[in-house]
ROGU-105056 format. One record per residue: residue number from 1; x, y, z of N, C-alpha, C, O, CB in turn. Coordinates in Angstrom, 1 decimal. Glycine has a CB too. Layout:
// ROGU-105056
   drenkol     n.xx     n.yy     n.zz    ca.xx    ca.yy    ca.zz     c.xx     c.yy     c.zz     o.xx     o.yy     o.zz    cb.xx    cb.yy    cb.zz
       NUM        X        Y        Z        X        Y        Z        X        Y        Z        X        Y        Z        X        Y        Z
...
***
This chain:
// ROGU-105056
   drenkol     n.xx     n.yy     n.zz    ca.xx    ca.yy    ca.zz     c.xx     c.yy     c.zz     o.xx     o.yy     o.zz    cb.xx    cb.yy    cb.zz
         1      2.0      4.8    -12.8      2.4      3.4    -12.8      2.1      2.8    -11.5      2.2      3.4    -10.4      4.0      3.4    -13.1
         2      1.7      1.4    -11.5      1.3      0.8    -10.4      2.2     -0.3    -10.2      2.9     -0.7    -11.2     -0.1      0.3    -10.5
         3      2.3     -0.9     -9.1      3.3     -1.5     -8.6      2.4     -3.0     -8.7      2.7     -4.1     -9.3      3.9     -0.9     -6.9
         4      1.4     -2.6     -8.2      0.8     -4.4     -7.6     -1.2     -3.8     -8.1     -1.8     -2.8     -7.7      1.2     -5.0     -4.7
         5     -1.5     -4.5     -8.7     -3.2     -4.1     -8.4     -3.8     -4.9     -7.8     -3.1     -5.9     -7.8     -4.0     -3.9     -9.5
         6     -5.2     -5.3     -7.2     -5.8     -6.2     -6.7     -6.9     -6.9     -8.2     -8.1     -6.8     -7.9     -6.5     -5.5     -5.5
         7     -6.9     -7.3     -8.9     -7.3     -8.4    -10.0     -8.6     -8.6     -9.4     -9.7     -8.1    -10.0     -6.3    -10.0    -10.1
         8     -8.6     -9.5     -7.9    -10.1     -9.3     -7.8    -10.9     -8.4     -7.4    -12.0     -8.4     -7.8    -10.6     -9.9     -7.2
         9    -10.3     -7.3     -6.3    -11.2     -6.3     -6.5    -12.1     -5.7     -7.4    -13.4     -5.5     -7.3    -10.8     -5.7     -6.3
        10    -10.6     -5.0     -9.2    -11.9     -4.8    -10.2    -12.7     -6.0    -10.3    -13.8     -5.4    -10.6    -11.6     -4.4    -11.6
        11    -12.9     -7.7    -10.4    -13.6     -8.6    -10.9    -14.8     -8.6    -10.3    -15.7     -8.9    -11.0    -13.1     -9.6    -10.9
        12    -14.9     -8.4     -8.8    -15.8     -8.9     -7.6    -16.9     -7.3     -7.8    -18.1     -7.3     -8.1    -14.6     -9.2     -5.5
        13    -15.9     -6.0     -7.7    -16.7     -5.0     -7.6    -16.6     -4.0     -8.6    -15.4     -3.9     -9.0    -16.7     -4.6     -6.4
        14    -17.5     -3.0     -9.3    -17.3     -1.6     -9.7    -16.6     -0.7     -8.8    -16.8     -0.4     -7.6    -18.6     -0.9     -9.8
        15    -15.7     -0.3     -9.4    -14.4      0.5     -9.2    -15.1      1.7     -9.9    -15.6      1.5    -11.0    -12.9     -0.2     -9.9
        16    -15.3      3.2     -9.2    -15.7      4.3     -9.9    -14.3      5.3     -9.8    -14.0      6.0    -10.7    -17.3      5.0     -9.2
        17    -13.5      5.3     -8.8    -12.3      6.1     -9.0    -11.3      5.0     -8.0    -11.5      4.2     -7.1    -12.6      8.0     -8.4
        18    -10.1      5.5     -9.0     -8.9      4.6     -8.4     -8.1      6.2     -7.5     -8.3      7.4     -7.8     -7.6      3.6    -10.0
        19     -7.1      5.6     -6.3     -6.7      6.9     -5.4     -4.6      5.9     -6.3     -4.2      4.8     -6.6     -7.5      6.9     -2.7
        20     -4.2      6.8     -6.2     -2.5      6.2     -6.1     -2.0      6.6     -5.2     -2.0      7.9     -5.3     -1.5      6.4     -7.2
        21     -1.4      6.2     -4.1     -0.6      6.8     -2.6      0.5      6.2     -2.6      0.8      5.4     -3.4     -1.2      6.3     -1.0
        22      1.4      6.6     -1.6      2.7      6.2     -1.2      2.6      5.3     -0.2      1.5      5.4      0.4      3.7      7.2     -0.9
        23      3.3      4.5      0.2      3.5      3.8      1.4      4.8      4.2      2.3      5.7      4.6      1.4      3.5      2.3      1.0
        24      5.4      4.2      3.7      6.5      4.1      4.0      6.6      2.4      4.6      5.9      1.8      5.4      6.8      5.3      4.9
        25      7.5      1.8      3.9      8.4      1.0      3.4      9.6      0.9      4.3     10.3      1.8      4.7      8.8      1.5      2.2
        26      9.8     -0.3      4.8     11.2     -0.7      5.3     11.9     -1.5      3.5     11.3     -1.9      2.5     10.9     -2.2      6.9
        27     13.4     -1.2      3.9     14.2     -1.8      3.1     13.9     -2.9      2.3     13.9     -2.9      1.1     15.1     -2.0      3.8
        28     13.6     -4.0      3.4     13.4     -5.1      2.8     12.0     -5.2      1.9     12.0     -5.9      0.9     13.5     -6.1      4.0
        29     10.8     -4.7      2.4     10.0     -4.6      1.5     10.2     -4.0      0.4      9.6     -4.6     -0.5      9.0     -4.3      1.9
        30     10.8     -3.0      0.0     10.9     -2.1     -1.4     11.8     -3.6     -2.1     11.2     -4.1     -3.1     12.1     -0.2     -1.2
        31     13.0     -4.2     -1.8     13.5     -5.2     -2.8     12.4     -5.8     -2.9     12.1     -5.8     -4.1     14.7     -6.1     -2.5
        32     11.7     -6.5     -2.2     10.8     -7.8     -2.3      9.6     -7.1     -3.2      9.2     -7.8     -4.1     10.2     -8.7     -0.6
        33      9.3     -6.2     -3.1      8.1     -5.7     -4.3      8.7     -5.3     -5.3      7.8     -5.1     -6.1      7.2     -4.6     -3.9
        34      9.9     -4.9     -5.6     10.4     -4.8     -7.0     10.6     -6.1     -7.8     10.7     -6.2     -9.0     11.7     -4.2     -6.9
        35     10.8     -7.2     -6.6     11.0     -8.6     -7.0      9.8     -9.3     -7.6      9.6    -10.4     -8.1     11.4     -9.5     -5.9
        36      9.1     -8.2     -7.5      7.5     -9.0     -7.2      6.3     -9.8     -6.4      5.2    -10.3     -6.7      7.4     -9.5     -7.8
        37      7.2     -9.9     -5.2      6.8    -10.4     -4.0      5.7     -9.9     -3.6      5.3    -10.5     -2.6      7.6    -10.4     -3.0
        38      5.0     -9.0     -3.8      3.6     -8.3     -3.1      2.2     -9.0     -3.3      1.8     -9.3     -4.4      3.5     -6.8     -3.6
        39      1.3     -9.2     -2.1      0.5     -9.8     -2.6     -0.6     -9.0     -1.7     -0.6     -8.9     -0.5      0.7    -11.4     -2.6
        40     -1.6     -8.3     -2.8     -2.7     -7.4     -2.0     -4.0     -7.9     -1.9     -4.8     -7.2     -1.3     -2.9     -6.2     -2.4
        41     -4.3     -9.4     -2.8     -5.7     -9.8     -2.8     -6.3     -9.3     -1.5     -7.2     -8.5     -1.7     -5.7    -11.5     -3.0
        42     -6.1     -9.6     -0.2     -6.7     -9.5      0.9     -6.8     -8.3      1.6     -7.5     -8.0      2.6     -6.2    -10.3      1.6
        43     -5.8     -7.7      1.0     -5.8     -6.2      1.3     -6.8     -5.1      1.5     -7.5     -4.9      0.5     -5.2     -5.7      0.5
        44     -7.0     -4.3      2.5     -7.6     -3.1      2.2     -7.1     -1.7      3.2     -6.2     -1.8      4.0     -9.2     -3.5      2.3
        45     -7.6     -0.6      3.1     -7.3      0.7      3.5     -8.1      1.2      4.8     -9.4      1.0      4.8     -7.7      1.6      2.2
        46     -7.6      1.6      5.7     -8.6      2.3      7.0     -8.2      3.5      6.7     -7.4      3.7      5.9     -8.4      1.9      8.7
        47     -8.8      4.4      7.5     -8.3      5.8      7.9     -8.2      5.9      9.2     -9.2      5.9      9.9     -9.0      6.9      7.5
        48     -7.5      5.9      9.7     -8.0      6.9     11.1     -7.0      8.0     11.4     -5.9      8.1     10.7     -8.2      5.9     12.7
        49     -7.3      8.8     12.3     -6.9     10.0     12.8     -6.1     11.1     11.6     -5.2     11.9     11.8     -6.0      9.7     14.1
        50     -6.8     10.7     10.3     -5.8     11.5      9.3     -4.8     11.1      8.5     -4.3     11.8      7.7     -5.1     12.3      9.9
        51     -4.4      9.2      8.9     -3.7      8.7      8.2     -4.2      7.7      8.3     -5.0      7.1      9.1     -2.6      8.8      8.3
        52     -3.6      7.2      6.9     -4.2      6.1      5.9     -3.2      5.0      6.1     -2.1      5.2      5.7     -4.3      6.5      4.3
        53     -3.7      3.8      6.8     -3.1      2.6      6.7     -3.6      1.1      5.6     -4.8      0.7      5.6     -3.1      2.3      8.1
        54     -2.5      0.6      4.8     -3.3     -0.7      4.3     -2.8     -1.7      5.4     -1.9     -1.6      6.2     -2.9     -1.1      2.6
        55     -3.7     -2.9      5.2     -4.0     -3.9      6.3     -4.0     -5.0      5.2     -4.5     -5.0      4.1     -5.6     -3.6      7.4
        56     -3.2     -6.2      6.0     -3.2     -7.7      5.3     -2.9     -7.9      4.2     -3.4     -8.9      3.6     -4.3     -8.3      5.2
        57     -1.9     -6.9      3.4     -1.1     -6.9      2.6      0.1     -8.0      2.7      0.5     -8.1      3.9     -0.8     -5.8      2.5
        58      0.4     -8.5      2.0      1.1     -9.7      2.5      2.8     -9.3      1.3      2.7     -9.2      0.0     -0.2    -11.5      2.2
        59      3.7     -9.2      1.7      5.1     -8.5      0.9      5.3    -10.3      1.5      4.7    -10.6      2.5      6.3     -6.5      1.7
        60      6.3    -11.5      0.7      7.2    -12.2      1.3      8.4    -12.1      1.2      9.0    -12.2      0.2      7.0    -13.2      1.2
        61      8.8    -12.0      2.1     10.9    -11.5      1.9     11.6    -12.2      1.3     11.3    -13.4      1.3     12.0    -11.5      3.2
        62     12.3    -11.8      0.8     13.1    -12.2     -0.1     14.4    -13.1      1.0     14.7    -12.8      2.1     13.6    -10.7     -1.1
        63     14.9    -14.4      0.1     15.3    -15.4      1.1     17.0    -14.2      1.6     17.2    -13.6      2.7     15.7    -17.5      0.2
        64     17.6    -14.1      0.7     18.4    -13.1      0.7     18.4    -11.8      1.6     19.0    -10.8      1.2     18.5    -12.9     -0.5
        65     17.6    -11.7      3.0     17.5    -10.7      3.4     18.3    -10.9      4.6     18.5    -12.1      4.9     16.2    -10.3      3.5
        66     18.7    -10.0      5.2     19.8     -9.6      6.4     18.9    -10.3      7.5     17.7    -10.4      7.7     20.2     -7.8      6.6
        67     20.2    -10.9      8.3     20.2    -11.8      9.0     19.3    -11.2     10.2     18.3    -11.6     10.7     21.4    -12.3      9.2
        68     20.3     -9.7     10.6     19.7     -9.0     11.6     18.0     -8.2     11.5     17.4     -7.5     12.3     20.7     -8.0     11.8
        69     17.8     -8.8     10.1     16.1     -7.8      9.9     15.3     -8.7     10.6     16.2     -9.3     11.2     15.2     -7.6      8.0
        70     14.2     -9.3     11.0     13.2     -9.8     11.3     11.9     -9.4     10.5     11.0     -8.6     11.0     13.1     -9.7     12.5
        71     11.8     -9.9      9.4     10.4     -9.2      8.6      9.1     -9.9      9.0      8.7    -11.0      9.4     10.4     -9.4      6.8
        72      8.5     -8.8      8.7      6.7     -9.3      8.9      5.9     -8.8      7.9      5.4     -7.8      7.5      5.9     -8.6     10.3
        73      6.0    -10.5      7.4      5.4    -10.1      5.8      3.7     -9.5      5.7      3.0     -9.3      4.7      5.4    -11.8      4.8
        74      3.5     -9.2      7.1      2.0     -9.0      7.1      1.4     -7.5      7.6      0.3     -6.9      7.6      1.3    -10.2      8.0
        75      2.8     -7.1      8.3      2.5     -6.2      9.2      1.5     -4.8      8.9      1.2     -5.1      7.8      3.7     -6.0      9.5
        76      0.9     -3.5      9.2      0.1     -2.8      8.5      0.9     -1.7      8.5      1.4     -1.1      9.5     -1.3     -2.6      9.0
        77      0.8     -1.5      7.1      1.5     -0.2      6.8      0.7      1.3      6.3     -0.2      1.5      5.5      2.4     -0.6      5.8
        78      1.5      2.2      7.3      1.1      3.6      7.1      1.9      4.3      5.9      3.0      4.3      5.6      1.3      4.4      8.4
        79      0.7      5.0      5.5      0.9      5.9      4.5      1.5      7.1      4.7      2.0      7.8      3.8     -0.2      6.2      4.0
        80      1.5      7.4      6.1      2.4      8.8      6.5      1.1      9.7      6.4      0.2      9.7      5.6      3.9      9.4      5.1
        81      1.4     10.8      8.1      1.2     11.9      7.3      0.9     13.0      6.2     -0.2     13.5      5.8      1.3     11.9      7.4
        82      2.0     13.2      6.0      2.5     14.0      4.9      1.5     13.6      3.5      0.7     14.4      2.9      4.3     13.5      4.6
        83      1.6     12.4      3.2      1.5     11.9      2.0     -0.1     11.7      2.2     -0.8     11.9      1.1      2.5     10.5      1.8
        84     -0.8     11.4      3.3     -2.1     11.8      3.5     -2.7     13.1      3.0     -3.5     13.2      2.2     -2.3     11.7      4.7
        85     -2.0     14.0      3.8     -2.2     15.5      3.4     -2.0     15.7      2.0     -2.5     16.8      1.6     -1.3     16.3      4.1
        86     -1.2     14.7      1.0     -1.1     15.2     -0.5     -2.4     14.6     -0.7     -3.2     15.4     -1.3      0.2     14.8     -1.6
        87     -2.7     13.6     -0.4     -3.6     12.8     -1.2     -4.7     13.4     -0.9     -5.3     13.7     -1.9     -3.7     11.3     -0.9
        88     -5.4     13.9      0.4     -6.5     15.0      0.2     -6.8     16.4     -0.7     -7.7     16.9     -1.3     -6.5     15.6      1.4
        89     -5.5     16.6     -0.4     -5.6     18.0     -1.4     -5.5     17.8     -3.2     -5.9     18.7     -3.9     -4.3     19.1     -1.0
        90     -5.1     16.6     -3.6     -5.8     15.8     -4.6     -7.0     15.4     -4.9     -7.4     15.7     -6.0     -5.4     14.9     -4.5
        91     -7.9     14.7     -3.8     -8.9     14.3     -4.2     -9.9     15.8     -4.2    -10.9     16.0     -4.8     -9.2     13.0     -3.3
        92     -9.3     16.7     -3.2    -10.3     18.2     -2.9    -10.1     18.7     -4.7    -11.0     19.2     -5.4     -9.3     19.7     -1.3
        93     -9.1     18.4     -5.0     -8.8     18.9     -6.5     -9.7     18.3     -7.2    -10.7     19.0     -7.6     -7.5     18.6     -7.1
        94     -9.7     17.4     -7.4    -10.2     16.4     -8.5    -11.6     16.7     -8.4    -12.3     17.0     -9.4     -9.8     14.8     -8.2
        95    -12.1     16.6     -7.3    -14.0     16.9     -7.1    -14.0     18.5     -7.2    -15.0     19.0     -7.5    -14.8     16.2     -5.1
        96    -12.8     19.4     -6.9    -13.5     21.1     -7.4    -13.8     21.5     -6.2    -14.7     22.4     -6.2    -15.0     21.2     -8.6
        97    -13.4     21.0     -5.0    -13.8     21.7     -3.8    -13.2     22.6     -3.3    -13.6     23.1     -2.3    -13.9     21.1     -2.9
***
C-alpha cells in the first residue's frame, strides 16, 4: 500500500521497478500524511553513506498542530539505517544476488 505516489514521475518517465521504504517521521508529519497533506511532485531520493534520504518533499502541517512543534514542511528526510539495510537485502533478493 502506498501512501502518496508521484503522478508525474510515472507520466514524464518509464518507471522499470518501484522500491517501497519507510521514512522516520516526526509526529506531526504522520497526522498530516494520513490527512493527506503530502506532496512529492518535486521530490526525489539520494543516497549517501548507506542511507537513503528523500529531498523536497513537501508534508503541510496540519493547522491543529502543537504550539511548541515548529514544523518544516520541507525539511529532508532519512530513511534510517536499519531500514536501508532491509531495503538492500530486498533488492539483493529480488535481482538473485
Amino acid at each position: 500500500m502506498s501512501i502518496a505516489d508521484n503522478k508525474k514521475a510515472f507520466h514524464d518517465y518509464f518507471i522499470e521497478e518501484r522500491y517501497e521504504a519507510g521514512l522516520v517521521l516526526e509526529g506531526w508529519e504522520v497526522k498530516a500524511i494520513r490527512a493527506g497533506r503530502a506532496q512529492i511532485k518535486e521530490a526525489y531520493v539520494v543516497v549517501k553513506s548507506g542511507e537513503v534520504f528523500l529531498i523536497g518533499a513537501h508534508i503541510t502541517p496540519l493547522l491543529s498542530a502543537s504550539t511548541h512543534v515548529h514544523p518544516d514542511p520541507v525539511r529532508t528526510r532519512n530513511k534510517g539505517q536499519e531500514a536501508a539495510r532491509q531495503a538492500r537485502r530486498r533488492k539483493r533478493s529480488r535481482l538473485g544476488a
